[in-house]
C-alpha positions in Angstrom: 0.0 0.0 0.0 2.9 2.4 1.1 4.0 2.3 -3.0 0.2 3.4 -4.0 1.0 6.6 -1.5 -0.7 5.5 1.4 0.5 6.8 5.0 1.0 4.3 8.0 0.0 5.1 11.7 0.2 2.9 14.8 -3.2 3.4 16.6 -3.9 1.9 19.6 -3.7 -1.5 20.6 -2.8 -3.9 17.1 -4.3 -1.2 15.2 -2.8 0.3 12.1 -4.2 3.5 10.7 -3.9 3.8 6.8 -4.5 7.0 4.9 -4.7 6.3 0.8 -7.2 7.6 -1.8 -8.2 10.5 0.5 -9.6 8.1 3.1 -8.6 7.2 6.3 -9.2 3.3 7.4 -8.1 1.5 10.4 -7.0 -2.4 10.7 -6.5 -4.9 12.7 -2.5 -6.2 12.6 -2.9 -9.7 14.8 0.0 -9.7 17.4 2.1 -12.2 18.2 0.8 -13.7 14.7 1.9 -12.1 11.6 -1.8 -13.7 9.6 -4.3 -11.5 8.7 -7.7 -13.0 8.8 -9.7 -13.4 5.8 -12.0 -10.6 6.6 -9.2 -8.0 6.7 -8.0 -9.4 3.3 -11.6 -9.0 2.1 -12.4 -5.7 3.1 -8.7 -4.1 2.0 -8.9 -5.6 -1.4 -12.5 -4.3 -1.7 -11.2 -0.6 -1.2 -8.4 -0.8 -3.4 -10.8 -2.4 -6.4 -13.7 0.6 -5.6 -10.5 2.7 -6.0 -9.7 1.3 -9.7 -6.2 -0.8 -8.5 -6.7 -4.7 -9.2 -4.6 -6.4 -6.3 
């Protein structure tokens, strides 16, 4: 995401803010884990196809 421009900020808790297409959106980053669930996956490829980028 950080190539498409985006802008990374730690939020509270395993929380990661991302700012990309004018919008702001906030995850979940699973701790001690590094696996994203599949509704995560879901949701960000959603946003980046209603923003015209095929992931």
């Amino acid at each position: 995401m950080v190539s498409l421009g985006a802008e990374l900020s730690e939020r509270e808790g395993s929380r990661i803010g991302v700012r990309l297409f004018g919008e702001r959106r906030v995850f979940h980053r699973p701790h001690p884990s590094p696996d994203t669930d599949k509704g995560a996956v879901t949701s960000i490829r959603n946003w980046l196809k209603d923003n015209g980028i095929e992931p």
